[in-house]
C-alpha positions as CSV (number, residue, x, y, z in Angstrom):
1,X,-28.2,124.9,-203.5
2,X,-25.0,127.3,-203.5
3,X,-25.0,126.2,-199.2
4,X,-24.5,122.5,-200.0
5,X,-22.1,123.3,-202.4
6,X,-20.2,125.5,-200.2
7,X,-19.8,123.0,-198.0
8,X,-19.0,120.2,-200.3
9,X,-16.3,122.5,-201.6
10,X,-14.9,123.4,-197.8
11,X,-15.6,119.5,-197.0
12,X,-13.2,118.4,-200.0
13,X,-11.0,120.9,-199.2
14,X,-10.5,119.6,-195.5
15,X,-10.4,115.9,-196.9
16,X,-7.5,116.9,-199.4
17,X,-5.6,118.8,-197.0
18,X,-5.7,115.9,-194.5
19,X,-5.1,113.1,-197.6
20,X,-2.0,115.4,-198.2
21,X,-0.6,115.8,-194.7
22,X,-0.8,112.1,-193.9
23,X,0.8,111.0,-197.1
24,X,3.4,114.2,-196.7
25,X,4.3,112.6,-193.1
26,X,4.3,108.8,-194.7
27,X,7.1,110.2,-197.5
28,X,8.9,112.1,-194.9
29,X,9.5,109.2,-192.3
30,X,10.6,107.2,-195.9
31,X,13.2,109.9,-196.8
32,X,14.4,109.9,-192.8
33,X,14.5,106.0,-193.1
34,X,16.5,106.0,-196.2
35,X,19.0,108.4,-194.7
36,X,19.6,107.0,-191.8
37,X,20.1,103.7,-193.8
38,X,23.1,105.4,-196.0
39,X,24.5,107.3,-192.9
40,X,25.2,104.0,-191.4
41,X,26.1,102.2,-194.4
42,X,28.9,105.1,-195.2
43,X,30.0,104.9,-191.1
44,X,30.8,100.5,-191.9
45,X,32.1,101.6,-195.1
46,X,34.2,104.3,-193.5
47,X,35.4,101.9,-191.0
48,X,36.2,99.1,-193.0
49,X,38.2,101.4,-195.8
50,X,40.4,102.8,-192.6
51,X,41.2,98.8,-191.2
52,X,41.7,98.0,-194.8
53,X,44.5,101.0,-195.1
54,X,46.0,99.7,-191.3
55,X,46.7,96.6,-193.1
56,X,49.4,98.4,-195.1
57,X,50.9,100.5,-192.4
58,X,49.7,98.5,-189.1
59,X,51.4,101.2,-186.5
60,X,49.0,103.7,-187.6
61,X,46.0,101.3,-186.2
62,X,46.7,104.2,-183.2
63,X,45.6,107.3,-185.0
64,X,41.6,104.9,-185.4
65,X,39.3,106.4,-183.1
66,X,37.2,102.8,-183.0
67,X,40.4,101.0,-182.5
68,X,39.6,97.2,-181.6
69,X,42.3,96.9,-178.5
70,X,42.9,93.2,-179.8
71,X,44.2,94.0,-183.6
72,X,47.7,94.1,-183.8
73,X,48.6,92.5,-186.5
74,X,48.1,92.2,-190.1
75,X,46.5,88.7,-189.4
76,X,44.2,90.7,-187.0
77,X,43.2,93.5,-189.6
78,X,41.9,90.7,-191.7
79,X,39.8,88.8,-189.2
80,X,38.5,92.3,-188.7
81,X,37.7,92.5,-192.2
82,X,36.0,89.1,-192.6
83,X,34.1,89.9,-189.3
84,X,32.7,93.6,-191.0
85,X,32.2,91.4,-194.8
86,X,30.3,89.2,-193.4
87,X,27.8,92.1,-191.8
88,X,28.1,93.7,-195.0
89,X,26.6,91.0,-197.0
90,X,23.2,92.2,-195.2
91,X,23.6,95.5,-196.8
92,X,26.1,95.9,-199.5
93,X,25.6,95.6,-203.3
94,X,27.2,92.5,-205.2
95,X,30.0,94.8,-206.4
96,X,31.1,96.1,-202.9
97,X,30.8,93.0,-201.6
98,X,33.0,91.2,-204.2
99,X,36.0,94.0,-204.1
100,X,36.4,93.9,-200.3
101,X,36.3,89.4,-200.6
102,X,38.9,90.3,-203.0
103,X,41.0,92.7,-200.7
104,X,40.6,90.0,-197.9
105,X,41.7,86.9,-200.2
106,X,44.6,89.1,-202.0
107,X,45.3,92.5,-200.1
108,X,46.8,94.6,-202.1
109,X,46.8,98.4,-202.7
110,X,45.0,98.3,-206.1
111,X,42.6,95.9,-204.8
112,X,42.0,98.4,-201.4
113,X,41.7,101.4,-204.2
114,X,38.3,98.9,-206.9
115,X,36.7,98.5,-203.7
116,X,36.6,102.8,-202.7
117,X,35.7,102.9,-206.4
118,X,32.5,100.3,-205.7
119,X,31.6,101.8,-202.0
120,X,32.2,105.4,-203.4
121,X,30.0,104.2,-206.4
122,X,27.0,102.8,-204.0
123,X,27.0,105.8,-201.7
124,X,27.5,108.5,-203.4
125,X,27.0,108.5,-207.5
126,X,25.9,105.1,-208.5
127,X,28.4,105.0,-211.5
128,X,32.0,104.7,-212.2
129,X,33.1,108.2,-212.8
130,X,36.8,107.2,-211.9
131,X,39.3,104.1,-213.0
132,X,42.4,102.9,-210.9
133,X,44.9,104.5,-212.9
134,X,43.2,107.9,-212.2
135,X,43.4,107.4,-208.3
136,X,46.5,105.6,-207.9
137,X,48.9,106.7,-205.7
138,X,52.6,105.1,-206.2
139,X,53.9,104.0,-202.9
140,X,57.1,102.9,-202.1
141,X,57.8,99.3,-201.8
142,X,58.7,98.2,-198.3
């Protein structure tokens, strides 16, 4: 009797340890999945916050390393932008995808700053830890 418990024991044993690597490697492709999901979602965002910024200060559309040879203009930046909101709207949250419609439709610094606050809030923290008037930088007027 203590044999064919023995090798119950040693045959649950080998059962767990296999249940447990198989679901191990199952959550481990998840986590890999999910961060190679928010690496690219934070290399659009990245790229959209830096076209969004050109819009102000076109000239410095140079110093951007994925610079579209075709933007030039202002005009440009925004087709650019409409072009990047419309592949967001397969990945981006309601907020982030109403603050960057609102940049495009009125482009204006404090509208450039809400959506940072919604992409920052979706990436990174998942809340509002900052408000406008705390990130506000006061340009000059042109």
């Amino acid at each position: 009797m203590s044999l064919q418990i023995t090798i119950a024991f040693l045959t649950a044993l080998g059962i767990g340890s296999l249940i447990t690597a198989v679901v191990s490697h199952y959550l481990g492709k998840g986590k890999e999945v999910d961060f190679k999901k928010h690496e690219q979602k934070e290399r659009r965002y990245r790229s959209v916050l830096l076209y969004m910024d050109v819009y102000f200060e076109p000239q410095n559309i140079k110093f951007l390393s994925s610079r579209q040879p075709d933007i030039s203009s202002q005009k440009d930046v925004i087709e650019y932008l409409k072009a990047e909101y419309h592949e967001m709207l397969l990945y981006s949250p309601r907020e982030v995808l109403i603050a960057v419609k609102k940049f495009i439709s009125e482009p204006t610094r404090e509208n450039f700053l809400a959506a940072v606050l919604e992409m920052r809030a979706d990436l990174w923290i998942g809340k509002h830890d900052l408000n406008l008037e705390e990130i506000k930088i006061n340009f000059p007027k042109s």
